[in-house]
C-alpha positions in Angstrom: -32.1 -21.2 -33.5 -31.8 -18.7 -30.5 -31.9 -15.4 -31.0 -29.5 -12.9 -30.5 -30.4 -11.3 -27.7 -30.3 -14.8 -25.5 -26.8 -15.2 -26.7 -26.4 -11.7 -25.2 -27.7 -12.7 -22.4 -25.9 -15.5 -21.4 -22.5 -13.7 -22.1 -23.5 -11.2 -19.9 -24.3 -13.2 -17.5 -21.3 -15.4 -17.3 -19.3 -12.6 -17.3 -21.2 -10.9 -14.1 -20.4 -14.1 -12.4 -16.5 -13.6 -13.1 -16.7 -9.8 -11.8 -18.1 -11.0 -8.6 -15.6 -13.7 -8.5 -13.0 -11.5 -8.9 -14.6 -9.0 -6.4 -14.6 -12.0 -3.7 -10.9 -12.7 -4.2 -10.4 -9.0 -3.7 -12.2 -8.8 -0.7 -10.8 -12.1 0.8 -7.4 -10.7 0.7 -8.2 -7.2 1.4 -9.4 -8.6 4.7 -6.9 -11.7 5.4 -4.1 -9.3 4.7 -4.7 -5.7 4.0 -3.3 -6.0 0.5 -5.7 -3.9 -1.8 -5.3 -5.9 -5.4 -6.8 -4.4 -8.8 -9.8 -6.5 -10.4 -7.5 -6.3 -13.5 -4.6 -8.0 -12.1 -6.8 -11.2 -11.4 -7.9 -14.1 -13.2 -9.4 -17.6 -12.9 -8.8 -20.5 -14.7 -9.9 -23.9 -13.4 -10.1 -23.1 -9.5 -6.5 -21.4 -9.8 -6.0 -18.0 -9.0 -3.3 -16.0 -10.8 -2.3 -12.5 -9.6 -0.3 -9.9 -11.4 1.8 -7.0 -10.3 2.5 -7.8 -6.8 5.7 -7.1 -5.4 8.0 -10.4 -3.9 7.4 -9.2 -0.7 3.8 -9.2 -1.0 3.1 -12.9 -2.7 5.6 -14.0 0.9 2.6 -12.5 3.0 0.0 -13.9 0.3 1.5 -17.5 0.5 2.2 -17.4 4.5 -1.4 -17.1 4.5 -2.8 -18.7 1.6 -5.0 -21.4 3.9 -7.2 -18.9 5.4 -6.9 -16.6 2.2 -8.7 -20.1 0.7 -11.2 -20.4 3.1 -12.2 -17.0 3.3 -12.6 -16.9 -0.5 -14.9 -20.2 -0.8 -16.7 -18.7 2.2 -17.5 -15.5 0.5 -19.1 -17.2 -3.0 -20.3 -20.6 -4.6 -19.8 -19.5 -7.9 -16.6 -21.6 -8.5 -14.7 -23.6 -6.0 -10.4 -22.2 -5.4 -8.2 -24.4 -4.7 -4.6 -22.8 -5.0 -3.2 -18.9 -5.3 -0.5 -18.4 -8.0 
């Protein structure tokens, strides 16, 4: 039986890997776009990114360039590999 503190361990470090996830997805868009989007208002699930809180306007300039918004994510980290923007 492990101990606790390896359990601990683990968590923490699977969720470190989401943060910098996260922070990549931030950053690919920051820089493909100029649109600054809060860590909060992005999740992961099975190489799909979801965004909350934008306005219409801004998922049109997200999804005009959603190709190189791709790229420059999977470019930026090997954690896990995107494959569509929601």
């Amino acid at each position: 039986m492990k101990n606790i503190s390896e359990f601990f361990k683990r968590i923490g470090g699977i969720q470190a890997k989401q943060i910098a996830l996260r922070a990549s997805i931030q950053a690919a868009v920051k820089e493909s776009i100029g649109l600054e989007i809060p860590l909060g208002d992005i999740s992961v699930r099975s190489g799909s990114v979801t965004l909350k809180g934008l306005s219409q306007s801004a998922r049109s300039v997200l999804f005009i360039h959603k190709l190189k918004i791709l790229t420059t994510i999977n470019d930026l980290q090997s954690i896990e590999k995107i494959t569509d923007i929601r």
